[in-house]
C-alpha positions as CSV (number, residue, x, y, z in Angstrom):
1,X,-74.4,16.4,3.0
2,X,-77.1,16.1,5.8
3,X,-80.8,18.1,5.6
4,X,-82.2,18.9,8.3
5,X,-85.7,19.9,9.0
6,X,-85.1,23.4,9.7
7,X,-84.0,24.3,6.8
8,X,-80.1,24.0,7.6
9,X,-78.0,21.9,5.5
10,X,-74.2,21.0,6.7
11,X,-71.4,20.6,4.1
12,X,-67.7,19.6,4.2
13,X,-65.4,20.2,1.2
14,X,-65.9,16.8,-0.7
15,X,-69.9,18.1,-0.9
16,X,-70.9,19.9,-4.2
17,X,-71.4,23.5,-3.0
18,X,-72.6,24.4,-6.6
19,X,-75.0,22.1,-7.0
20,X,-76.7,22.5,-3.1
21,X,-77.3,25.8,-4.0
22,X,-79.2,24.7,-6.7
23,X,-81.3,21.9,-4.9
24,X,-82.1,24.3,-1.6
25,X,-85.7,26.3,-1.0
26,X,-85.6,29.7,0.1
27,X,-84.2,31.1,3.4
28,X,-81.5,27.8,4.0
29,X,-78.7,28.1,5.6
30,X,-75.6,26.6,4.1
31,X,-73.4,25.8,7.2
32,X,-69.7,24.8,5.5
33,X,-67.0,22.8,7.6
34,X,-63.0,24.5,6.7
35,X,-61.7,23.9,4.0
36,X,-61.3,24.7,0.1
37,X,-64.5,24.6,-2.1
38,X,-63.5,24.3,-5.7
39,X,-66.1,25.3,-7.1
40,X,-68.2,28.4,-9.8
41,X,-71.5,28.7,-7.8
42,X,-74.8,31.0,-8.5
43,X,-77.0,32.0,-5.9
44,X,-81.0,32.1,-7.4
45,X,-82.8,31.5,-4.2
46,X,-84.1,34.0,-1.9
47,X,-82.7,34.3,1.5
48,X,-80.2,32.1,1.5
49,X,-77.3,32.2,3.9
50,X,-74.1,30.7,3.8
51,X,-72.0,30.8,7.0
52,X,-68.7,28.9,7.8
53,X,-67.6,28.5,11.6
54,X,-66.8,31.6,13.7
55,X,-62.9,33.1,13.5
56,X,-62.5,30.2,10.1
57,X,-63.1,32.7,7.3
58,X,-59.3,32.1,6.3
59,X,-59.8,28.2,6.5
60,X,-63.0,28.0,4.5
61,X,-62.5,29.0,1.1
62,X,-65.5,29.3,-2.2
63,X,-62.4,29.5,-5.3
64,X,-62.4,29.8,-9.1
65,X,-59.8,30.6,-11.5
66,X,-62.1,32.7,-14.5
67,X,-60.7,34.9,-15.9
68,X,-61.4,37.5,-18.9
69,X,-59.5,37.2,-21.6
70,X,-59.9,33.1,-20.8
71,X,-62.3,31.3,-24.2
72,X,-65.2,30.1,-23.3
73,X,-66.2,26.6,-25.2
74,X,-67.4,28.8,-28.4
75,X,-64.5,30.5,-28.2
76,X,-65.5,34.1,-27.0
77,X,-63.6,35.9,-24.3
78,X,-65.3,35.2,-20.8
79,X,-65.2,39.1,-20.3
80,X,-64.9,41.0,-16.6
81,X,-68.7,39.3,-16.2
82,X,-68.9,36.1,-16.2
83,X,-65.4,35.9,-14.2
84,X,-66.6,35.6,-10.6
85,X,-66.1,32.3,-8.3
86,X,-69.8,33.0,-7.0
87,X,-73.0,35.0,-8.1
88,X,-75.5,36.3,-5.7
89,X,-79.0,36.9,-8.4
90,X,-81.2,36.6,-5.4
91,X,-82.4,38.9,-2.9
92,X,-81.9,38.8,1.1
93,X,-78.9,36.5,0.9
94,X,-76.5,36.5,3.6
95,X,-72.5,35.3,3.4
96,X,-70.6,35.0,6.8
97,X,-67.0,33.7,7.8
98,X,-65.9,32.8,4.5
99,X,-63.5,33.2,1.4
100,X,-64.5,34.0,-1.8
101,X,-61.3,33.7,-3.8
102,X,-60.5,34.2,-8.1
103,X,-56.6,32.6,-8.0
104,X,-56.5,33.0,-11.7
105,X,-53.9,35.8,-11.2
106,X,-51.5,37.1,-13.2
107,X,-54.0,40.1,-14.3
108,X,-52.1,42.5,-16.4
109,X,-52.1,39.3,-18.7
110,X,-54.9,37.7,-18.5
111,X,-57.2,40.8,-17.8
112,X,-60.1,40.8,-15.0
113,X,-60.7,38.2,-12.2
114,X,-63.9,39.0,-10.3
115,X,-64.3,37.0,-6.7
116,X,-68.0,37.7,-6.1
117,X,-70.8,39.3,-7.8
118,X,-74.0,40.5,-6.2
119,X,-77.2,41.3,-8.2
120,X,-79.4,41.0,-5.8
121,X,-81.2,43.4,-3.1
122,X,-80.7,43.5,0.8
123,X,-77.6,41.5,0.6
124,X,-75.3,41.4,3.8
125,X,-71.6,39.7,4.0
126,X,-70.2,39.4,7.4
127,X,-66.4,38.7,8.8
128,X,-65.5,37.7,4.9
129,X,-62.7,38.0,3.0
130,X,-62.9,38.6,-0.9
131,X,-59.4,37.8,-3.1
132,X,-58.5,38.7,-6.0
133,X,-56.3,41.0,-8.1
134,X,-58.4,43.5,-10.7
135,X,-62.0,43.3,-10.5
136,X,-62.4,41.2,-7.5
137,X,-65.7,42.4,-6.2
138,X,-68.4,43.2,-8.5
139,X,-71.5,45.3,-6.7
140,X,-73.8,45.3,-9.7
141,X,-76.5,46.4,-10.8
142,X,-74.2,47.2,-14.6
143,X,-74.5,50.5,-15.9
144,X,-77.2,50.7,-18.0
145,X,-75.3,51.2,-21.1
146,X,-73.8,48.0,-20.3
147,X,-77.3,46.2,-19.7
148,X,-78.4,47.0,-23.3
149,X,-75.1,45.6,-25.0
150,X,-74.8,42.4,-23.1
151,X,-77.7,41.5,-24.2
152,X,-77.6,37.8,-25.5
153,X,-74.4,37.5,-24.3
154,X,-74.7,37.4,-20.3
155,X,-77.7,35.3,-18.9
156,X,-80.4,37.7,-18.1
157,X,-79.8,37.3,-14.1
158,X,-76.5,38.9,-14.6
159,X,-78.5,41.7,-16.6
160,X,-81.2,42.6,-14.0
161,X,-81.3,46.4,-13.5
162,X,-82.6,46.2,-10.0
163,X,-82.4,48.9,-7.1
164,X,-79.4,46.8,-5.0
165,X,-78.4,47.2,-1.4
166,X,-75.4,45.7,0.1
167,X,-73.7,45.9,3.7
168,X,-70.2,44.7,4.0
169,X,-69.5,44.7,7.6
170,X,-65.7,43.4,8.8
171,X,-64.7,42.2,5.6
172,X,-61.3,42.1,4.1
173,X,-61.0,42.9,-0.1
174,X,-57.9,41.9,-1.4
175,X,-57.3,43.2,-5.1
176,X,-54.9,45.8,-7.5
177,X,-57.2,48.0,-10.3
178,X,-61.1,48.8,-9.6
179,X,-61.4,46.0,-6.9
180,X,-65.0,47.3,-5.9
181,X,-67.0,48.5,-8.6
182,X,-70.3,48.7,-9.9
183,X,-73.9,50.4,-9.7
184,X,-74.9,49.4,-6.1
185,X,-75.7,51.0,-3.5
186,X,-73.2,49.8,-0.3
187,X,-72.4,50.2,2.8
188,X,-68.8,49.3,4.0
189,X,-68.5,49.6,7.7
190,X,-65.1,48.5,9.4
191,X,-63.7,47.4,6.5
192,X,-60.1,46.2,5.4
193,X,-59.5,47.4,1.6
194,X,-55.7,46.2,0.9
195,X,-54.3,47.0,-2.3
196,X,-52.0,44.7,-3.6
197,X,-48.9,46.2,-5.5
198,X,-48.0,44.9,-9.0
199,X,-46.7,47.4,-11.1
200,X,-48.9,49.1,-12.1
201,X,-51.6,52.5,-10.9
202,X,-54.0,50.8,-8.2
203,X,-57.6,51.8,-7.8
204,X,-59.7,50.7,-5.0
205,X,-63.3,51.8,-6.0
206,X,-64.7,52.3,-9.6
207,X,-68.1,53.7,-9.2
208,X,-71.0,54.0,-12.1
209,X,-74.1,55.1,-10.4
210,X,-76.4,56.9,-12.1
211,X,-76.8,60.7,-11.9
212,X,-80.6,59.9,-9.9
213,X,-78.4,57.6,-7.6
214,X,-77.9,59.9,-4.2
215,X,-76.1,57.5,-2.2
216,X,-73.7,55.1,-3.8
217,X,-70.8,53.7,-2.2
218,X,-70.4,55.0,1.5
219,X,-67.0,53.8,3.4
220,X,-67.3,53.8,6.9
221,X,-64.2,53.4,9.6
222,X,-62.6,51.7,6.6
223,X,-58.9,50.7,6.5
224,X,-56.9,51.2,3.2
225,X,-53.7,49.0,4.1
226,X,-50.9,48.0,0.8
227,X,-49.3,44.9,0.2
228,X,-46.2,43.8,-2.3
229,X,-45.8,47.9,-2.2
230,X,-47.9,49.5,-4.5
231,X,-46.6,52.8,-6.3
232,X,-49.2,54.7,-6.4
233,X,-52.9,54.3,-5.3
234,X,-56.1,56.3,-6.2
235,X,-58.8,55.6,-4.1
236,X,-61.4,55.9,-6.4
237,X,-62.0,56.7,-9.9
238,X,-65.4,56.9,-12.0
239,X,-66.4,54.2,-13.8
240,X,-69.5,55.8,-15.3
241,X,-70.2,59.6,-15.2
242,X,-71.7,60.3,-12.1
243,X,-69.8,57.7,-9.8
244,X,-70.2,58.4,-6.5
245,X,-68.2,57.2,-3.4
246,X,-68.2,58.6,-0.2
247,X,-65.5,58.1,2.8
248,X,-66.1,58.5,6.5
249,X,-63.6,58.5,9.3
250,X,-61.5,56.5,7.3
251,X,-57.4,55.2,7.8
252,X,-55.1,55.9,4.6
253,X,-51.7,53.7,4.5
254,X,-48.6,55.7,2.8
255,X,-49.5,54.4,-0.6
256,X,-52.8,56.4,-0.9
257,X,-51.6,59.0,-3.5
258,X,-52.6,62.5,-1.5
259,X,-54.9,63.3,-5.2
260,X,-57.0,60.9,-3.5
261,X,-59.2,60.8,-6.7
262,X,-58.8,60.1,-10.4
263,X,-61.0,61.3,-12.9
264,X,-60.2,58.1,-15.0
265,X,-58.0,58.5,-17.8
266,X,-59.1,61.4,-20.4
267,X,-62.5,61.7,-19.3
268,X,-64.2,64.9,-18.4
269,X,-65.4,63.0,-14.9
270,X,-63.9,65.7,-13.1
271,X,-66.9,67.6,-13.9
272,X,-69.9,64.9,-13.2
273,X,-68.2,62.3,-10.5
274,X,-69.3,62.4,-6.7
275,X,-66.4,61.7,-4.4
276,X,-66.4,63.2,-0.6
277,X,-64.6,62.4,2.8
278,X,-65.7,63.5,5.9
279,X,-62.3,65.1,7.0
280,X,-60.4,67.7,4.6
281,X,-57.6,66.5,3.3
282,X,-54.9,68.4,2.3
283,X,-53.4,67.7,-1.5
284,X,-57.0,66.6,-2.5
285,X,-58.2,67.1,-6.2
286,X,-60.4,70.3,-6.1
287,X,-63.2,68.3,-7.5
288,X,-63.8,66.6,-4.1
289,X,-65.9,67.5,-1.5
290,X,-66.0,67.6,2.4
291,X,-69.5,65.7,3.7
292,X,-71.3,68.1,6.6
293,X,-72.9,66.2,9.4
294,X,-76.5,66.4,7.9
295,X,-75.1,64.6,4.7
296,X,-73.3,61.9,6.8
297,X,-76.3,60.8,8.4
298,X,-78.1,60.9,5.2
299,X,-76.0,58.3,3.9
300,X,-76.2,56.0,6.8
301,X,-80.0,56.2,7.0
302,X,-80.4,55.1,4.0
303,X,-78.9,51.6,5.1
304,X,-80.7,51.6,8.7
């Protein structure tokens, strides 16, 4: 590992990403050389950035192998929470050209396998790729309802209940069942969402926003691309109540089920949840809506 006196540090994969992160002041920048870091790493300083070289993302790799139903040392089921490889709890922090892998697999055993977590504000990832099966990227806040009964179980950082905007721009998320949920509001522009078939009902996004929440999770010029040959897949379904997900001048592969939405299992969701495209598309559940022009620019604004 080498400092330097601008506030860049350089690392290759026998250097201890965790604990750098841990040892850096606010607004470093992490450069990493390709290659596999094997490694569970939280993020608690403010602006960091961590950036591997330009056109490497597939070569240079932050992997765990969490998963929920996993014991911790007192015995206790890790849970979907405290699953991920890495943990953004800090605001204004930046991820570019990398992988941020769970290989635990095997979910529909061994439960949820979150990649990365984000509880912090302003966050950006860039050119990255996020893998995982079920769960694989976490865009917290947590519901409320969820804040209140984790409490003394998850650390308090993984409890905040923040205001939390993210931008995902060029990214690739690999992943089967609810592989972007959360209470966030995000911004996914030119994005590669591949569901991964394995037997079962996919789900790409599982929203929970709050009913005061007017924004959400807003997919723009996304792809939604299938791998291994997924049945059938939704491409959403509320998490929590009012979920709300929005989808402009997206591509859907084959294996996007022409419902487009699920109301999540024998919920009355229908009634609350907020899912809209920006083209109408024929077969959709009459609970969606078309986005006007006015509301489109709304939800971009927001992120501007």
């Amino acid at each position: 590992m080498e400092l330097l006196y601008d506030n860049t540090v350089y690392l290759s994969p026998q250097d201890n990403l965790a604990q750098t992160v841990k040892q850096v002041g606010p607004f470093t920048r992490i450069l990493l050389q390709p290659g596999v870091y094997r490694c569970k790493t939280e993020i608690d300083v403010k602006g960091l950035t961590i950036e591997g070289e330009p056109g490497r993302e597939k070569d240079t790799e932050i992997v765990w192998d969490d998963y929920a139903k996993k014991l911790d040392e007192n015995g206790s089921e890790l849970n979907t929470f405290r699953t991920y490889t890495l943990a953004v709890c800090a605001d204004n922090v930046t991820l570019r050209n990398i992988t941020v892998s769970n290989n635990a697999a095997n979910s529909p055993i061994k439960g949820q396998e979150v990649a990365l977590t984000v509880y912090g504000d302003e966050f950006t990832a860039e050119n990255c790729i996020f893998n995982s099966e079920q769960d694989t990227l976490f865009c917290g806040p947590l519901p409320r309802d969820l804040i209140a009964r984790y409490d003394g179980f998850l650390k308090d950082k993984l409890r905040r209940d923040i205001k939390s905007r993210q931008i995902y721009r060029n990214c690739v998320v690999y992943g089967t069942v609810d592989y972007v949920f959360g209470c966030g509001d995000c911004l996914f522009v030119d994005c590669e969402f591949t569901s991964i078939g394995d037997g079962r009902i996919g789900f790409v996004a599982a929203p929970a926003h709050a009913a005061e929440q007017k924004i959400g999770f807003v997919f723009v010029n996304c792809n939604f691309s299938a791998k291994n040959n997924p049945q059938k897949v939704f491409l959403a379904r509320p998490w929590r109540d009012f979920g709300k997900a929005s989808f402009v001048h997206c591509n859907y592969g084959k294996h996007i089920d022409e419902l487009g939405f699920d109301k999540w299992n024998d919920t009355q969701r229908d009634k609350t949840a907020r899912f809209a495209e920006s083209e109408t598309q024929i077969g959709r559940v009459p609970w969606s809506k078309t986005l006007d022009e006015c509301e489109i620019k709304a939800l971009l604004n927001f992120f501007e």
